[in-house]
N, C-alpha and C positions, 0 to 999 in steps of 0.2 A: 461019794462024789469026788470027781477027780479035781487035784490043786486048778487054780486057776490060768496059772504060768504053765503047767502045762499046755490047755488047748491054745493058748497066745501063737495066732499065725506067723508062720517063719516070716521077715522083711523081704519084700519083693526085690529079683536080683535086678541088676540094669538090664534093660531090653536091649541094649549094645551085646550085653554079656552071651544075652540067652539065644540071638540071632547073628553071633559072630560069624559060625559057619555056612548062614543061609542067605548071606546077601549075592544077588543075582548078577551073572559074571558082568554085566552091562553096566551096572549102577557104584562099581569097584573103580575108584582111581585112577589106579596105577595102571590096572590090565585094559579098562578103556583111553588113556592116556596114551599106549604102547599102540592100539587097535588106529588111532585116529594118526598117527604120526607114520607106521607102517606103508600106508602108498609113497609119501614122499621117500623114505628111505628106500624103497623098493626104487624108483622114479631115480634119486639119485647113484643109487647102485650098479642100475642096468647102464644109465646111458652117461656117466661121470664117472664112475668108481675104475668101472670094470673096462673101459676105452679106457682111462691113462694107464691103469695095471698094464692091458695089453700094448701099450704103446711101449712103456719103460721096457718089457722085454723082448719086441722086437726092435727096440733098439741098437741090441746087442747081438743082432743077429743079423746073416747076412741072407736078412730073407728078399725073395723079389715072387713078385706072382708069374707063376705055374715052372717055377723050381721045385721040383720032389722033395729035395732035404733043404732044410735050415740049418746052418754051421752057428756055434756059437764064433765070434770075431772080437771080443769084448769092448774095448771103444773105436775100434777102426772106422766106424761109423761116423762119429764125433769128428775126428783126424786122425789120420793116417799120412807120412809125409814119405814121400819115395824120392824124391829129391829138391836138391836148392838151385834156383834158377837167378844167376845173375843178370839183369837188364838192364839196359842204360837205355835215358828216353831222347838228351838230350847231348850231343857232343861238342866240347868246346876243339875245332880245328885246331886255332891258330891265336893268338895275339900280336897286333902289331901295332906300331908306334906311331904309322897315317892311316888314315880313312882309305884312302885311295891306295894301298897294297893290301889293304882289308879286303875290298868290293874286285880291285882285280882277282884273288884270288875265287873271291865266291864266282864271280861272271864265267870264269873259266875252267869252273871243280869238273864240267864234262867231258872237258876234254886231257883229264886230269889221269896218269897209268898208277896201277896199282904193281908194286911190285913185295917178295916175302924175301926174306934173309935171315937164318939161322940166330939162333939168340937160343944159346946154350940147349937146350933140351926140346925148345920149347919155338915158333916164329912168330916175325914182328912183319905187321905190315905197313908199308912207308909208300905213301901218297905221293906221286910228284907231278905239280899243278904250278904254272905262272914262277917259274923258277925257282920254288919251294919243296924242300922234301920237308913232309910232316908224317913224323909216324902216328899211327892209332891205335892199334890194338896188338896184344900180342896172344896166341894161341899153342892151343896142341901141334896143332895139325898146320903144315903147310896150307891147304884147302881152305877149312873154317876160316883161317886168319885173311886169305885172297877175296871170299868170297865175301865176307862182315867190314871188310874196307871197301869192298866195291859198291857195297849196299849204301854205305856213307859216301858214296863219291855221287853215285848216278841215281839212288831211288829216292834220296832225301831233300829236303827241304833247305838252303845253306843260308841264313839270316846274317847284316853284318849289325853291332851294336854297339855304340863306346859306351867305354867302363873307365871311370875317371880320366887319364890324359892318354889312354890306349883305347881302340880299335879290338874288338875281339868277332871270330867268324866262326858262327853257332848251327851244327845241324841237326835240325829239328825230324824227328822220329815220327812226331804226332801219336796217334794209336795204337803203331805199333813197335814199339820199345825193339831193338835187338837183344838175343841173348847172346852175352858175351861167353857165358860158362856155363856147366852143371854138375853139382857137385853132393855126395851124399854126406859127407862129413861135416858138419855144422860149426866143427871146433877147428877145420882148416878155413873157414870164409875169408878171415882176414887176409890167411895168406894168398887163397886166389884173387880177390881182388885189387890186390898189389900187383899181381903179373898178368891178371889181364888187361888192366889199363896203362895205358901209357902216356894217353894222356888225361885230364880229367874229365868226367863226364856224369851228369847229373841220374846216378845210378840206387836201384835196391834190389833185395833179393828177393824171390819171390817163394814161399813152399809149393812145392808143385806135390799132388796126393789125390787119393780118393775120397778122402773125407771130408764133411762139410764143412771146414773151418779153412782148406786149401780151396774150396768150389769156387769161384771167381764172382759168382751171382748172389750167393750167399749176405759178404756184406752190404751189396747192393740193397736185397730185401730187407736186413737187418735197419740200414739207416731210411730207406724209404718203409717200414713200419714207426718208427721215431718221428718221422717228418709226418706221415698221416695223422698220428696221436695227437703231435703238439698242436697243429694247425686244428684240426676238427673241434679238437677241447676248450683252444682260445676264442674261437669263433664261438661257439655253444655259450660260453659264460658272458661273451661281449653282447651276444642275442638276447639270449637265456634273462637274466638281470634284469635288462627294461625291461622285457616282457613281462617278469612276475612285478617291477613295481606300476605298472602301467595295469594290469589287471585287479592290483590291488587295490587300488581307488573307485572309488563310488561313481559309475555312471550308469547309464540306460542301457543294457544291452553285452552289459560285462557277463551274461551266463554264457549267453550266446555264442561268442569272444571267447570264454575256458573251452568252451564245446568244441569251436572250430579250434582251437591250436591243439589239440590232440589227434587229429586229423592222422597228419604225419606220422606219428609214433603208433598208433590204434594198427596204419594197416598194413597186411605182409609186406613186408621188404620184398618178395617174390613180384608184386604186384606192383607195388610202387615201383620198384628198378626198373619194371618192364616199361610205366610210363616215361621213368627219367632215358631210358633207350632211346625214344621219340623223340623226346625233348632235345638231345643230345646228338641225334644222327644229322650227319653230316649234309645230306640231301633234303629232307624233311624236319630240319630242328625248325621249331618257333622261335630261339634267340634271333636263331641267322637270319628269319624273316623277317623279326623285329627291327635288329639294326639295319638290315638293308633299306629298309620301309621308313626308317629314322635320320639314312644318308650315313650313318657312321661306316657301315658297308658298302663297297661299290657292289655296283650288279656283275652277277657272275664270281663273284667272291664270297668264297664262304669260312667259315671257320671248321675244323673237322675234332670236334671238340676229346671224340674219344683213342683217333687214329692221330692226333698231333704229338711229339713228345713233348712239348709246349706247354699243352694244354689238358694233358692228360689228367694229370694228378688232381691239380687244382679240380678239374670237374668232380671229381670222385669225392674229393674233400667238399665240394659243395654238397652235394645228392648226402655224406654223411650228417652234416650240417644242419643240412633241410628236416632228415630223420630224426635228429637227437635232441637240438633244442629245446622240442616241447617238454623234454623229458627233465633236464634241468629246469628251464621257466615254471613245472608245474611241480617239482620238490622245493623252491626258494619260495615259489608264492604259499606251500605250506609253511616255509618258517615264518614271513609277512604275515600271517595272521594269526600268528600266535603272541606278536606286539602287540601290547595292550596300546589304546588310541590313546589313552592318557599320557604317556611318557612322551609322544611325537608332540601334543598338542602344546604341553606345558614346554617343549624346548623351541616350538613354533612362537610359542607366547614371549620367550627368551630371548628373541632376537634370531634364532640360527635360519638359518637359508636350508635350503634343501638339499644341495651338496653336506653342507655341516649335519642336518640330521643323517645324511645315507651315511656319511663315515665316522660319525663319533656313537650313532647309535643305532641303526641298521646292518651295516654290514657287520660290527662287532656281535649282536645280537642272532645272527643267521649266520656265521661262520659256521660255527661248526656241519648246520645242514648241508652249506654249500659246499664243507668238505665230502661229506657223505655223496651230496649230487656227483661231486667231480672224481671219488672213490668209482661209483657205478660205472659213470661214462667213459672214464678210462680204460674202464677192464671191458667194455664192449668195441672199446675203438680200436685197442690194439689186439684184438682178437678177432676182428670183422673179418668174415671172409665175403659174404652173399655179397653188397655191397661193391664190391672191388671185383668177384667174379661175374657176375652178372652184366655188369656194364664193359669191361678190360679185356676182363681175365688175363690181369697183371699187364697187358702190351702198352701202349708199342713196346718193343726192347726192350721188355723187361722196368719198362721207366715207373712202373704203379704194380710191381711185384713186391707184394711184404710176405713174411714169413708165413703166412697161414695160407697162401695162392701158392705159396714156394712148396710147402709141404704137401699141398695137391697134388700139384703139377707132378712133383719127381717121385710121391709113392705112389700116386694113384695111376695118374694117367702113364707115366713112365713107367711104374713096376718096382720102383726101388724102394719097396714098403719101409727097410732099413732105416734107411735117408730120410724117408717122410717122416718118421717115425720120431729120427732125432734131431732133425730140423722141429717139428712140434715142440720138441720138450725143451729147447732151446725158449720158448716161450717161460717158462713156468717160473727159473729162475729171478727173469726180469720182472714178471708180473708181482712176484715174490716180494722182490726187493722194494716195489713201488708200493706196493699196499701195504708194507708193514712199514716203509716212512709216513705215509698218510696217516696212519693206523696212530703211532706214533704222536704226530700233530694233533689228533683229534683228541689224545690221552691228556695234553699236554694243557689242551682248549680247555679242559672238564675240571681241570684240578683247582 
C-alpha cells in the first residue's frame, strides 16, 4: 500500500494564476482603457494637433495659395521692417505773446508763400504769412521740403490755443500724419529727427514692413480682441450670477426655467447668428420697431446696428452675451447646490442679510467653480470667430475685426496662408499666459 502523503492532492493554484493568459482582450484594463480613449485622441489629433503643427510651419514660410513653391522666410512673417517712417500728426507754427497776432496769422496761412533755402547739405522750408517768416521743416530735397510746408500751409487744419500767458498756432494733420523722413538705420533716428524738424511738432516713428507686427490693422485686431473678451466675460458673470442664485431657490416652475435658459447655448451659433441677422438688420430689426413704436425713435430713423461703427461692436458683444451666459449661470448653479442648506440657514438664523451670506459664504464657497466658469468662457471669447463673422465679418472698417476674422481674412480669402498662419499663433501665447494665471489662482484657492 502506498504512504498516505503520497496520494495527498497537490493545493489548488490561484485561478488568477492558472487563467493569466486567457483573459479575453475586452475584459483587460489597460487595453480596454486605451480602446475607449482612442476616438478622442484620434478626434484631437486630426482636428487640434495636426492644424496647429500645420500652422507653426507655415508660418515660417512664404506660402500663399496657388504659388508652386514654398520658400522658407523664417520669421519675416511675424516682422520684417524695410524701413522707419517719421510722422508728425500735429505742428506747432508759431508762438506768440497776443491772441490776436495768433488768429491773424492762422486767418491768413492761405495766402501764406512757401519758399526753400540751402541749409548745409540738406533744405529748410520757411513760411511767410502776415509778416512772419516761420520755418518748418527741413529736408533732402529742395521738392520734399517745398511740397510738406505747402501741405501745412494749404491742406491742413490751423487751430490757435493759449498755453499759459502765450498764444500758440497748431496745425492739425487729423488722419493723416505727414511723413517728415524714411530711414533704414534705427541707430541714426535720433539724429534725423533733429534735422528734420525745426520746429516742434507732436511726432513718432513708424516701422513700415511686411510683416505682421508692422500691418497697421494688426493692433487694431489685437486690442478689439481684448475689448470683446473683457466686455463679454463682464456681462456673462454680471447675468450669469443672478441667474444661478435665482434658479437656485425653490419655486413652481424652476425645471422649466433650467430648461429654457439653455436655450441659447444648446443651439448652433450658425442658426442663431442667422436669427441675430434679423434681429439686427437695419431695415427689418425688431429693436428699431420697438423703439420707434415706444417714441424713443422718430419715424424714419433707424439704427443700423451692424453697418454703424457706433454700434457695431457692442452689438456683437451682445449676441456673445446672449450665447454664453447660460453657460456660466448653469456651471455656478452647480456649485449653489453643492452648499449644504444648513450652513445658509444657521447664518440666516445669525442675523446675516443676504448680501452677507452671498459674500462671506457663497461666493467664497463657489469661487473656485466660478473660476473654472470664467477659465472656459474666456478661452471661447477670445477665440470666437462664427460669432463676429457671421453677423460683420469684422466691418465696418475694420472696427469688430479680432484676430481670429484677421487671420481669415488675409490667409484665406487673401491667399497669405503665411500671415494667417502667424497672425493665429499670435493667439496661443496670450491664451497661454491667461490660463496659466487662472490656473495659478485656482492652485492657490485649493491649498
Amino acid at each position: 500500500m502506498r504512504p498516505l502523503a503520497a496520494t495527498r492532492p497537490r493545493a489548488e493554484e490561484p485561478v488568477a494564476a492558472k487563467q493569466a493568459g486567457r483573459i479575453p482582450l475586452l475584459e483587460r484594463e489597460a487595453p480596454l482603457g486605451y480602446l475607449l480613449v482612442l476616438p478622442a485622441v484620434l478626434y484631437l489629433g486630426i482636428f487640434i494637433a495636426y492644424p496647429f503643427v500645420m500652422s507653426v510651419g507655415l508660418s515660417f514660410l512664404d506660402a500663399q495659395a496657388g504659388s508652386a513653391r514654398w520658400n522658407f522666410i523664417g520669421w519675416d512673417n511675424y516682422s520684417k521692417v524695410d524701413a522707419y517712417q517719421i510722422v508728425a500728426n500735429n505742428f506747432r507754427i508759431a508762438t506768440f505773446e497776443s491772441e490776436q497776432e495768433a488768429r491773424a496769422l492762422a486767418d491768413q496761412r492761405k495766402q501764406g508763400i512757401v519758399t526753400t533755402e540751402p541749409s548745409g547739405q540738406r533744405f529748410k522750408a520757411v513760411v511767410h504769412v502776415a509778416g512772419n517768416d516761420v520755418p518748418l521743416i527741413e529736408m533732402d530735397s529742395d521738392s520734399d521740403a517745398s511740397f510738406n510746408a505747402s501741405s501745412v500751409l494749404q491742406d491742413l487744419d490751423w487751430t490757435v490755443r493759449g498755453r499759459g500767458k502765450k498764444w500758440e498756432v497748431i496745425a492739425n494733420t487729423g488722419e493723416n500724419p505727414i511723413t517728415l523722413g524714411e530711414f533704414t538705420d534705427r541707430s541714426k533716428m535720433k539724429e534725423e529727427l533733429k534735422h528734420d524738424l525745426l520746429v516742434e511738432a507732436d511726432t513718432k516713428v513708424i516701422a513700415k514692413g511686411t510683416g505682421v507686427l508692422q500691418d497697421s490693422n494688426f493692433p487694431l485686431a489685437l486690442k478689439n480682441t481684448f475689448k470683446y473678451t473683457f466686455f463679454t466675460e463682464f456681462f456673462k458673470m454680471l447675468i450669469g450670477v443672478p441667474c444661478a442664485l435665482l434658479l437656485n431657490r425653490k419655486f413652481g416652475g424652476r425645471r422649466l426655467l433650467r430648461g429654457l435658459l439653455v436655450i441659447p447655448w444648446v443651439i448652433p451659433i450658425a442658426i442663431s447668428a442667422q436669427a441675430w441677422l434679423w434681429i439686427l438688420d437695419s431695415t427689418y430689426s425688431v429693436i428699431n420697431w420697438t423703439l420707434t413704436h415706444l417714441h424713443i425713435l422718430s419715424p424714419g430713423h433707424v439704427i443700423n446696428f451692424r453697418g454703424d461703427a457706433d454700434y457695431a461692436m457692442g452689438s456683437v458683444i451682445a449676441v456673445n452675451i446672449w450665447r454664453g451666459f447660460p453657460f456660466t449661470a448653469i456651471i455656478i448653479l452647480a456649485g449653489l447646490t453643492a452648499i449644504p442648506d444648513e450652513i445658509l440657514e444657521r447664518a440666516r438664523l445669525d442675523g446675516a442679510n443676504a448680501f452677507q451670506r452671498f459674500f462671506h459664504i457663497i461666493a467664497p464657497m463657489v469661487r473656485p467653480i466660478l473660476m473654472v466658469s470664467l477659465l472656459f468662457s474666456v478661452i471661447f471669447s477670445f477665440t470666437d470667430f462664427n460669432t463676429i463673422w457671421i453677423i460683420t465679418k469684422g466691418g465696418p472698417y475694420d472696427q469688430t475685426q479680432v484676430l481670429s476674422t484677421y487671420a481669415y481674412q488675409l490667409g484665406i480669402n487673401a491667399g497669405y496662408l503665411g500671415k494667417g498662419a502667424a497672425i493665429s499663433l499670435f493667439m496661443f501665447p496670450i491664451m497661454a499666459v491667461m490660463v496659466f494665471a487662472m490656473l495659478q489662482f485656482l492652485r492657490r484657492e485649493n491649498m
